[in-house]
matplotlib code that plots the C-alpha trace (Angstrom):
import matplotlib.pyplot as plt

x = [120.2, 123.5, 126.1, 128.7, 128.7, 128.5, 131.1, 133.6, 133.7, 136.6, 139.3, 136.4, 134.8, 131.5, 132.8, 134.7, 131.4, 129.5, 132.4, 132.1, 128.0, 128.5, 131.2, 128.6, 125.4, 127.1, 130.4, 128.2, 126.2, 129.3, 130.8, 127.6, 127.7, 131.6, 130.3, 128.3, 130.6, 130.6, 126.3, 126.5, 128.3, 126.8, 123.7, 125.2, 124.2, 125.6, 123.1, 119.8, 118.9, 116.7, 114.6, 115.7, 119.1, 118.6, 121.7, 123.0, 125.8, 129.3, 131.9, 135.8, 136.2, 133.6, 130.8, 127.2, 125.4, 122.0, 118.7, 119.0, 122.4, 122.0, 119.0, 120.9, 121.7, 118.9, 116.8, 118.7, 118.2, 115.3, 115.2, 117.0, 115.6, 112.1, 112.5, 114.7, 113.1, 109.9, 111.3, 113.2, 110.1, 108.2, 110.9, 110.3, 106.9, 107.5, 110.8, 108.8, 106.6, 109.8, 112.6, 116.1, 118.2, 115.7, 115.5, 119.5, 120.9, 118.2, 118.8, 122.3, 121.6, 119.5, 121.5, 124.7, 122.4, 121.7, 125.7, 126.3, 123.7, 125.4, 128.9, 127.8, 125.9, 129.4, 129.9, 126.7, 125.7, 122.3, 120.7, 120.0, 116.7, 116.5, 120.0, 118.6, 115.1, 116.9, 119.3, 117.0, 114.9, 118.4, 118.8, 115.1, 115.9, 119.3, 118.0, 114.7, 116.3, 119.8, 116.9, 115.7, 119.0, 120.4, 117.7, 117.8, 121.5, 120.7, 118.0, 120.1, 122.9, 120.5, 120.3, 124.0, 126.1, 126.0, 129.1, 128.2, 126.9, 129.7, 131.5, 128.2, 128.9, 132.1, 132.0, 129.7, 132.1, 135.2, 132.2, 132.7, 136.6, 137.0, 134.7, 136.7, 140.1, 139.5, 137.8, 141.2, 143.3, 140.8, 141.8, 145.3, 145.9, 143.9, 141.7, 138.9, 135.5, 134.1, 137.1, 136.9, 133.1, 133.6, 136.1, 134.1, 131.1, 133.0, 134.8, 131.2, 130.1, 132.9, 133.0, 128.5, 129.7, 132.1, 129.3, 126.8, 129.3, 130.1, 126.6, 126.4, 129.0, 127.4, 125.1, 128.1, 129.5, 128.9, 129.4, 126.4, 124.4, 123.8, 122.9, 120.5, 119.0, 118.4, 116.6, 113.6, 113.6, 116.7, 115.3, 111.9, 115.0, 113.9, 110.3, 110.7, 112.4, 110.0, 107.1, 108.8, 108.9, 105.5, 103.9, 104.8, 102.2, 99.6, 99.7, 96.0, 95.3, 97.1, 99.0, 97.6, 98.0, 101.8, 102.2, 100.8, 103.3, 106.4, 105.6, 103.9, 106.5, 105.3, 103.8, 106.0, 104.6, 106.5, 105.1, 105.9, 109.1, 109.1, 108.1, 111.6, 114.0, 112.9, 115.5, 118.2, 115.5, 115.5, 119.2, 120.4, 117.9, 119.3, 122.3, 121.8, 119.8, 122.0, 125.2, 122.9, 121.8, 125.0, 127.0, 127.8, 125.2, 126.9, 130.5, 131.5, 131.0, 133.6, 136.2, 140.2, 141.8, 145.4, 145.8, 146.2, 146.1, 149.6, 150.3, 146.9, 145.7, 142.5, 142.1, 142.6, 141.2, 137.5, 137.9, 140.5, 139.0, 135.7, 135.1, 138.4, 138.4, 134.5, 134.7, 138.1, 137.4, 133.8, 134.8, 137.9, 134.3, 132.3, 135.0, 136.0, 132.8, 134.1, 136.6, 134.9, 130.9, 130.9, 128.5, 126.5, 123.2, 120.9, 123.4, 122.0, 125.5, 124.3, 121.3, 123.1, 126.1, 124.1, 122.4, 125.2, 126.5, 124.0, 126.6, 127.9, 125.4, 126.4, 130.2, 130.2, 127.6, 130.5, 132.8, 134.4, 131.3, 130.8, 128.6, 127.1, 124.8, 123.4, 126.1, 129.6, 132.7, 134.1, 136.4, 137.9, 141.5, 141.4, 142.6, 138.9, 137.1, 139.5, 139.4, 135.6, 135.5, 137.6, 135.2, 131.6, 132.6, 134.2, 131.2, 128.9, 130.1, 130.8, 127.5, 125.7, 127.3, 127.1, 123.1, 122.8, 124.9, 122.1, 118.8, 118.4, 119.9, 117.4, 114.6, 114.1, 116.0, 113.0, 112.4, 116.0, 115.3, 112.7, 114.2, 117.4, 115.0, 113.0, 116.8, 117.3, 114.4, 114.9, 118.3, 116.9, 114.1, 117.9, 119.2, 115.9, 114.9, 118.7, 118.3, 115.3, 116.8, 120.5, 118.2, 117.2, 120.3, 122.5, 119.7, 120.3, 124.1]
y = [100.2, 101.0, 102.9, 102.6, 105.9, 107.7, 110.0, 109.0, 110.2, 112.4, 112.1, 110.2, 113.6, 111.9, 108.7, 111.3, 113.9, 111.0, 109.4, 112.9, 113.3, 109.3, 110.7, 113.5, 111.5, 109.5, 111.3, 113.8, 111.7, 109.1, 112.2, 113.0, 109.2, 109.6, 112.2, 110.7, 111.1, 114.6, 114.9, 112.4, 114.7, 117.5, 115.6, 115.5, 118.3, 118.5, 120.7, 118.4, 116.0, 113.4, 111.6, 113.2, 112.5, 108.8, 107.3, 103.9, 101.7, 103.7, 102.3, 101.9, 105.3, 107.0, 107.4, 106.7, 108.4, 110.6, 109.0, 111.7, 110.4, 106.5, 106.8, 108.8, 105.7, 103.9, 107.0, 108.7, 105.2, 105.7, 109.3, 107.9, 104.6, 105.7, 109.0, 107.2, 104.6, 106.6, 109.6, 106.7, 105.1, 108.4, 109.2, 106.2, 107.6, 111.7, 111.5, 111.5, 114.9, 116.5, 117.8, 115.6, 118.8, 120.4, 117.1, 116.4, 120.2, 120.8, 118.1, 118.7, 122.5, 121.8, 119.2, 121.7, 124.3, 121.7, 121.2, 124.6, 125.0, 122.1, 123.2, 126.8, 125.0, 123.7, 126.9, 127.4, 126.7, 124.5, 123.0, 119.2, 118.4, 121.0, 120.1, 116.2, 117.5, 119.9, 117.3, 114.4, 117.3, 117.8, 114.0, 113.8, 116.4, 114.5, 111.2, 112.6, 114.9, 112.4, 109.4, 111.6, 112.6, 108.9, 107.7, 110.5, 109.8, 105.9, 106.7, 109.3, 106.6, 104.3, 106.1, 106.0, 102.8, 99.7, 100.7, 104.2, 103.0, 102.1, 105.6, 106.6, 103.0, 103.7, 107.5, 106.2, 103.4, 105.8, 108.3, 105.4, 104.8, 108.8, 109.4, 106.5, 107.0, 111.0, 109.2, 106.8, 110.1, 112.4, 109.4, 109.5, 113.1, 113.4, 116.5, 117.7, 116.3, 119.9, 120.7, 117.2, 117.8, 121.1, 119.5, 116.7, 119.3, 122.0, 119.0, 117.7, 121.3, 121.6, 118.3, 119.2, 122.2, 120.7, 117.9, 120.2, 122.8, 119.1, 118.3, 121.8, 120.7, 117.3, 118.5, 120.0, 117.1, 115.5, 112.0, 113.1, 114.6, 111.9, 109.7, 112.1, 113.3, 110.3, 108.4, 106.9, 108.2, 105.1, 102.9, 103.3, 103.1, 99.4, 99.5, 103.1, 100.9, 98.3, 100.8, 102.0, 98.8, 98.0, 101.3, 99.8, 97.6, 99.0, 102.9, 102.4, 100.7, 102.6, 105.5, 107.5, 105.1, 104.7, 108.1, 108.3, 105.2, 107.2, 110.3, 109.2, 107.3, 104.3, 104.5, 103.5, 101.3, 101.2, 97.8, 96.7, 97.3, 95.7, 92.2, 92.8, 93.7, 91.8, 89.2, 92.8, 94.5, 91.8, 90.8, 94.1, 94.4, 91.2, 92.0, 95.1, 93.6, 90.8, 93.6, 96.3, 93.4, 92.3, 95.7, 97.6, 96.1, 93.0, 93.5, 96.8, 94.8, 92.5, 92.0, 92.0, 88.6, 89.4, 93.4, 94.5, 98.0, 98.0, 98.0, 100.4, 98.2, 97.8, 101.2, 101.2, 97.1, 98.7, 101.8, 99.8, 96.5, 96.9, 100.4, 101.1, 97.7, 97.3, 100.7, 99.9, 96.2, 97.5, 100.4, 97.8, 95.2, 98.6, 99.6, 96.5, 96.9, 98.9, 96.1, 92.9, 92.0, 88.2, 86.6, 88.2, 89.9, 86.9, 84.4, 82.2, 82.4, 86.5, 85.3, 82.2, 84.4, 87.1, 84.0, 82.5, 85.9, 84.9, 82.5, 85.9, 86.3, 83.2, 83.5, 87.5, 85.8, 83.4, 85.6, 87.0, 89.6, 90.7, 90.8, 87.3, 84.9, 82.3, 81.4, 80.0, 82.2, 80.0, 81.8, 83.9, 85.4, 88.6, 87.1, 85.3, 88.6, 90.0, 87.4, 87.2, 90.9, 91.3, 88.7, 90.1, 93.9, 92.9, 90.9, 93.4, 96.2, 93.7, 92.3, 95.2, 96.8, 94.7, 94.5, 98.2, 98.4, 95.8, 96.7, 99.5, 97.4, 94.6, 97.0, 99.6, 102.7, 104.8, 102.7, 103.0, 105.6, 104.4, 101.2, 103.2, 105.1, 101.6, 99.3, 102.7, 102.0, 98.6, 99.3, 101.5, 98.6, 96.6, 99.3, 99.5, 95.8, 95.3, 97.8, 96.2, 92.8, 93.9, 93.9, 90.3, 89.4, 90.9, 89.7, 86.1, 86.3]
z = [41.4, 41.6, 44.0, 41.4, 40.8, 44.4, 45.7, 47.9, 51.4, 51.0, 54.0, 55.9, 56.9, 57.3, 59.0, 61.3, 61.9, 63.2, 65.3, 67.4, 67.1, 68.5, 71.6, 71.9, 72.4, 75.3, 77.1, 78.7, 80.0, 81.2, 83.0, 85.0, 86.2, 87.0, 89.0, 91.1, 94.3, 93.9, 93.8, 96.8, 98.5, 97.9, 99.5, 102.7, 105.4, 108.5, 110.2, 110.0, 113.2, 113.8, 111.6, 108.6, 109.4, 108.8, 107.7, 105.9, 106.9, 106.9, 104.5, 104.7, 102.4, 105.6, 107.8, 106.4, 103.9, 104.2, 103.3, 99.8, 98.8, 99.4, 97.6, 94.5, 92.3, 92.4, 91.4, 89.1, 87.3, 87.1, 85.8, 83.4, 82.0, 81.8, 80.0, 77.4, 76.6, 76.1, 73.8, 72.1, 71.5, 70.5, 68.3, 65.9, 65.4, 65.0, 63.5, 60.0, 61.0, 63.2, 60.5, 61.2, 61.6, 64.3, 66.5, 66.0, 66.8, 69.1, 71.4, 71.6, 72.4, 75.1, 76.5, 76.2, 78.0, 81.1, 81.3, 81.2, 84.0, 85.9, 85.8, 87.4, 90.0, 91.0, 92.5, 93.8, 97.0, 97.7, 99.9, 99.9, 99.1, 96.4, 94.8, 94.5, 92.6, 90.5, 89.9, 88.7, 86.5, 84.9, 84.5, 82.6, 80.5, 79.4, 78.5, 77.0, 74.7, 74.4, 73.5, 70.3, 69.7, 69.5, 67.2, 64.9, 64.7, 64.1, 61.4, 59.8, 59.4, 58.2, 55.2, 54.8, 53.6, 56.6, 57.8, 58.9, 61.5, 62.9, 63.9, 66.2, 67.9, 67.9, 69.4, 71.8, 72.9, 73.4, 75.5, 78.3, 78.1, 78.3, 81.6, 82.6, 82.1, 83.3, 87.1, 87.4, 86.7, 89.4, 91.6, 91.1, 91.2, 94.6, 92.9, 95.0, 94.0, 93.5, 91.3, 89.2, 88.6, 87.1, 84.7, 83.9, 82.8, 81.0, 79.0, 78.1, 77.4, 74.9, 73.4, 73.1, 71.1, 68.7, 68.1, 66.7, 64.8, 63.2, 62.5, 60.5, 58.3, 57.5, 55.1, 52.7, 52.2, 48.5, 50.0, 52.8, 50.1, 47.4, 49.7, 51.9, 49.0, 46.8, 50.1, 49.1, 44.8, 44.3, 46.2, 43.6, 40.6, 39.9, 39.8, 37.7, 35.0, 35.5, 34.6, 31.4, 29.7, 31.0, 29.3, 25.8, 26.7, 29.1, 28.1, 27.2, 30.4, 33.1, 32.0, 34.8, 37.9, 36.6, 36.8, 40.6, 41.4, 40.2, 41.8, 45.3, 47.8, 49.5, 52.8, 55.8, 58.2, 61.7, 62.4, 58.6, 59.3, 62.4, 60.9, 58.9, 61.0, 64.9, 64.6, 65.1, 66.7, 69.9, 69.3, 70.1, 72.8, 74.5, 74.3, 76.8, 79.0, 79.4, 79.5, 82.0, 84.2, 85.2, 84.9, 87.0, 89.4, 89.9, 88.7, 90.6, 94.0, 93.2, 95.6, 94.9, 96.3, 95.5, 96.8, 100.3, 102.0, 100.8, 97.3, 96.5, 93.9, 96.1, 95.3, 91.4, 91.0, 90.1, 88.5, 86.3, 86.0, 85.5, 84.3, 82.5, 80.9, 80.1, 78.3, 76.4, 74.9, 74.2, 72.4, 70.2, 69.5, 68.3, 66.3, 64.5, 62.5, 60.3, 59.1, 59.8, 59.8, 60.6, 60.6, 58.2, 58.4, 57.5, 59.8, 61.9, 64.1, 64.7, 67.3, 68.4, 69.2, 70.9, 73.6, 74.2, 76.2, 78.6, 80.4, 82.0, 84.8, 86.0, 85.3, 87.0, 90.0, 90.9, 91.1, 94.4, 94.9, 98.3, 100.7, 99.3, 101.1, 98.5, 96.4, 96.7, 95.3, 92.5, 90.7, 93.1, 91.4, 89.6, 86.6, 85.8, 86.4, 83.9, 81.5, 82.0, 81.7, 78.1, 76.6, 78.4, 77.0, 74.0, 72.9, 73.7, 71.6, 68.4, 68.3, 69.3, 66.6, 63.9, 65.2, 64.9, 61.2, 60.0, 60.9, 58.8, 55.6, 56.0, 54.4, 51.6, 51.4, 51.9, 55.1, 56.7, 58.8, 60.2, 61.0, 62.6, 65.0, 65.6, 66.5, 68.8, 70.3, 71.2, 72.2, 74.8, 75.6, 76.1, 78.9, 81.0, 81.0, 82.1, 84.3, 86.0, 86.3, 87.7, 90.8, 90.6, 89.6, 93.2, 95.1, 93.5, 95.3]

ax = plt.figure().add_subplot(projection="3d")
ax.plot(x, y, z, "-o")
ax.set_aspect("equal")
plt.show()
C-alpha cells in the first residue's frame, strides 16, 4: 500500500477548510463564555424583594449578585460538560449508521440557528428566571450538537494523512485567542455589555456560516476525494494481493470464501479499537483534566503583585495573562504539529511528557491566588504566573495535538474514523473530569 500516487492538496484547500470547520466547532462557543457578564447581568432585577432577592458578596467592580446570576457559572458548567461528553460518547457509536455530511452540516445549522436566536434576544426584553432556563436550554443544545460535530470532524480527519489533524486543533486553538482578544478590546473601548454581546453572536453567526459553506466544498476536492473514497478498500490493498497469489494454490479449496473476504469489509469493533489506541486515548484525556482542573478555576483568581489602582494593569493583568496568553501559546503548541511530531507515536517520552504537566496544580496553587486559607503564596511576582502560564498552555495544545494527530494512525484505515470519534470522546472525558476536580483543587488553597 502506497500513497505515492495521491493528489496533492492543491493551495492547502483542505488543510484550510478544516482550519475554519476547527474555529467553527469552538469560537462560538468561546464568545458565549466571554459573554458571561452580559447574561449575568441580564439576571439582575431590581424589582424583586425578599427572599428571592438573596444576594452574594459585592465586589470592587459592584454590589452583590442575585442568587440566578452567582449561580450562572457553576451551572452553565454543567449544561455544558454533561451534554458533551454524552453526545461525544454516543457519537463514537452512531457515527457508522448517521451519514458524515448530515451529522457535520447539521450540527453546525442548528447551532447557527441557536446564535441567531441569541443575538435577537439581545434586544429582547426577559425576565430573569425565564432568561436563565432559556439560556441553559440554549447551552445544551450547543455542546450536544458541537460534541457530534467535533468528533465527526476528528473521525473525518482520521481518514485523512496524520497531519490533518492538525488544522481542526489548530482552528480550535485560535476559537480561544479570538473571543479573547475581542473581551480585552470590549474592555478597552468601554462598549456596553448589551452592545459587545451582540457582536460577539453575530461574529459567531457569520464565522457558523462560512464553516459549513466550507464543509460543502470539501467533498470537490481531488486531494479530499481519494482519500474519503478509498477508506477502508486500501487499507484491504495487502491482503487483496495476498489472496491472489494464494488462489494459485487453493482455488480448489476456497475460491468462494476469498471471494466473500474481498468484497465484505471487516467488522469494526469500538472496544477493538480501544485496546489500540488507550495509551492516546487517556493521554489526551489527562491532559484536559489536568489543563480544566486548574484553568480558569484556579488561575483567573490570581492576584497582580506589581499593579496599583494607578497604572490599570490590574484591570488588563487577567484578561491578558491568563486568557489572552493561555489561548495564544496554546494555539502556537496546536499549530506546530503540522511541522514537528516529537516524540513519535509509539514514544515512551509522549505519556511521560503528558504526567509530568501535572506539576502545574501545584505550581498555579502557589501562586498569589486570593482569597487563600491553607497554603502559603510562594511565588508571588507576575512574572512566575507568566512563565508558568507560557509552559502550562503551550504544553497543552502540543501534546494534545500530537495525541489527537495519532490515535487515528495507530489502526487500520477502515478503523480511523472510528478511532477519531473514540480520541473525541476521551477528550471530552478530559474537560468534564477537569471540570469536576477544578473544585477540589480551589478548595485545596
Amino acid at each position: 500500500m502506497t500513497t505515492a500516487n495521491a493528489p496533492q492538496d492543491r493551495y492547502y484547500a483542505v488543510w484550510i477548510i478544516l482550519f475554519i470547520l476547527g474555529l467553527g466547532t469552538l469560537l462560538p462557543w468561546n464568545f458565549f463564555m466571554t459573554a458571561t457578564m452580559y447574561f449575568t447581568d441580564r439576571l439582575i432585577d431590581p424589582q424583586i424583594n425578599g427572599v428571592n432577592n438573596l444576594t452574594v458578596s459585592g465586589t470592587e467592580d459592584g454590589p452583590g449578585r442575585s442568587v440566578l446570576a452567582s449561580k450562572f457559572n457553576n451551572v452553565m458548567t454543567l449544561c455544558a460538560m454533561v451534554p458533551l461528553l454524552i453526545f461525544t460518547c454516543l457519537n463514537s457509536f452512531i457515527h457508522q449508521r448517521i451519514p458524515q455530511k448530515l451529522r457535520i452540516s447539521g450540527s453546525l445549522s442548528v447551532i447557527l440557528v441557536v446564535f441567531l436566536i441569541t443575538a435577537v434576544l439581545v434586544k429582547v426584553e426577559m425576565e430573569p428566571l425565564p432568561f436563565f432556563v432559556f439560556t441553559m436550554i440554549k447551552i445544551i443544545c450547543i455542546n450536544s450538537f458541537g460534541a457530534i460535530l467535533q468528533g465527526s470532524l476528528f473521525g473525518l480527519a482520521g481518514m485523512l494523512p496524520a497531519s490533518y489533524t492538525t488544522p481542526i486543533m489548530s482552528g480550535q486553538g485560535l476559537a480561544g485567542a479570538f473571543a479573547a482578544f475581542s473581551m480585552i478590546c470590549a474592555l478597552a473601548s468601554g462598549s456596553e455589555l448589551q452592545d459587545s454581546a451582540f457582536g460577539y453572536f453575530i461574529t459567531a453567526c457569520v464565522v457558523i456560516l462560512v464553516a459549513i459553506v466550507s464543509y460543502f466544498a470539501l467533498p470537490k476536492m481531488e486531494f479530499f476525494q481519494y482519500y474519503s473514497e478509498s477508506n477502508g478498500s486500501r487499507s484491504n490493498s495487502d491482503e487483496e494481493n495476498k489472496m491472489d497469489l494464494l488462489k494459485q494454490d487453493q482455488a480448489e479449496k476456497r475460491p468462494v470464501l476469498s471471494l466473500t473476504e474481498e468484497e465484505n469489509k471487516p467488522a469494526v469493533s469500538v472496544f477493538g479499537i480501544f485496546k489500540q489506541i488507550w495509551v492516546m486515548a487517556l493521554s489526551v484525556c489527562f491532559v484536559f483534566t489536568i489543563t480544566i482542573g486548574v484553568f480558569p478555576a484556579v488561575t483567573v483568581d490570581v492576584k497582580t503583585t506589581v499593579a496599583d489602582e494607578k497604572n490599570g494593569w490590574h484591570k488588563y493583568f487577567i484578561p491578558v495573562s491568563c486568557f489572552l496568553l493561555f489561548n495564544m501559546m496554546d494555539w502556537a503548541g496546536r499549530s506546530l504539529t503540522a511541522v514537528c511530531m516529537w516524540p513519535g507515536k509509539d514514544s515512551i517520552w509522549l505519556p511521560v511528557l503528558v504526567i509530568a504537566r501535572l506539576v502545574f496544580v501545584p505550581l498555579f496553587m502557589l501562586c498569589n491566588v486570593q482569597p487563600r486559607v491553607l497554603l502559603p503564596v510562594v511565588f508571588g511576582h507576575d512574572a512566575w504566573y507568566i512563565i508558568f502560564m507560557i509552559l502550562f498552555s503551550f504544553s497543552n495544545g502540543y501534546l494534545a495535538s500530537l495525541c489527537m494527530c495519532f490515535g487515528p494512525k495507530k489502526v487500520s484505515q477502515h478503523e480511523a474514523e472510528t478511532a477519531g470519534a473514540i480520541m473525541a470522546f476521551f477528550l471530552s472525558l478530559g474537560l468534564a473530569l477537569g471540570a469536576a476536580l477544578s473544585f477540589a483543587f480551589r478548595a485545596m488553597i
